[in-house]
C-alpha positions in Angstrom: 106.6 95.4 79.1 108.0 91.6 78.0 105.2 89.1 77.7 107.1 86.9 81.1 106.1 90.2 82.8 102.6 90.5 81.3 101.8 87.1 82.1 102.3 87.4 85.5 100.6 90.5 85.7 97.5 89.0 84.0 97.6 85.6 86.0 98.5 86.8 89.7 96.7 90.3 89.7 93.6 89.5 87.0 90.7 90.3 89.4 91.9 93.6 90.3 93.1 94.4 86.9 88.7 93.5 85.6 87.4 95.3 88.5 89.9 98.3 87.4 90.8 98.5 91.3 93.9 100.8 90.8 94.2 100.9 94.9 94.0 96.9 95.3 96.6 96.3 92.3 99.1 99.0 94.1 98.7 97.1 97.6 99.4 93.3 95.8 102.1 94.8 94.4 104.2 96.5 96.6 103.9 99.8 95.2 101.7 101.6 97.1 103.4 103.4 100.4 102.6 102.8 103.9 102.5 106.1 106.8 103.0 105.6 109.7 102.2 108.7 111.9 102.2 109.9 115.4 101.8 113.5 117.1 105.5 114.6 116.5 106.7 112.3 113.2 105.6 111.2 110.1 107.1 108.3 108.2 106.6 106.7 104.7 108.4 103.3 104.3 107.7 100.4 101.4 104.7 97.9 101.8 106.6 94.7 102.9 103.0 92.5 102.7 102.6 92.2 99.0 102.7 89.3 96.4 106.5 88.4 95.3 105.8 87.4 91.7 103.9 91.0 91.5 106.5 93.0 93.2 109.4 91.5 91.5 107.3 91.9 88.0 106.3 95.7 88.8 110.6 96.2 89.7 111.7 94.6 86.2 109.1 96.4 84.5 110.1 99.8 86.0 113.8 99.0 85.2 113.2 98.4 81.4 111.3 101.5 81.0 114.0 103.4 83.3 116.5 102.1 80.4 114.5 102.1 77.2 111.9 105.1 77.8 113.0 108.6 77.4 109.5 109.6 79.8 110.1 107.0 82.5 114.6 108.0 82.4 113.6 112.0 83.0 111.2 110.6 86.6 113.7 109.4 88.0 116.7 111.5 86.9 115.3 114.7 86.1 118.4 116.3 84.9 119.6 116.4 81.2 121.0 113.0 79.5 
């Protein structure tokens, strides 16, 4: 994690980060999925209400670990490199 993305983290998301609100933190930042359900279908899309600075800091964090982080690269491609 860069300090540009740290900072934002700690300045936008800081209450939910000291009340350790793991929930609250996912919605701000886009992360957390929304269902949308009815009798015959069930459908998962991407929050679209979330805080821009926070979703755009959780994306470039998730890229640099994708790239850097041997743990992160095998989630989302889980074949061998």
């Amino acid at each position: 994690m860069g300090r540009i993305v740290l900072a934002t983290l700690l300045a936008e998301a800081f209450d939910a980060l000291q009340r350790r609100d793991y929930a609250a933190l996912r919605s701000s930042t886009g992360v957390a999925s929304v269902t949308k359900r009815s009798g015959k279908s069930c459908i998962v899309v991407r929050r679209q209400a979330s805080h821009d600075r926070l979703a755009n800091a959780m994306y470039d964090w998730a890229r640099v670990a994708v790239q850097h982080d041997l743990k992160s690269r095998w989630k989302e491609h889980p074949w061998p490199i």
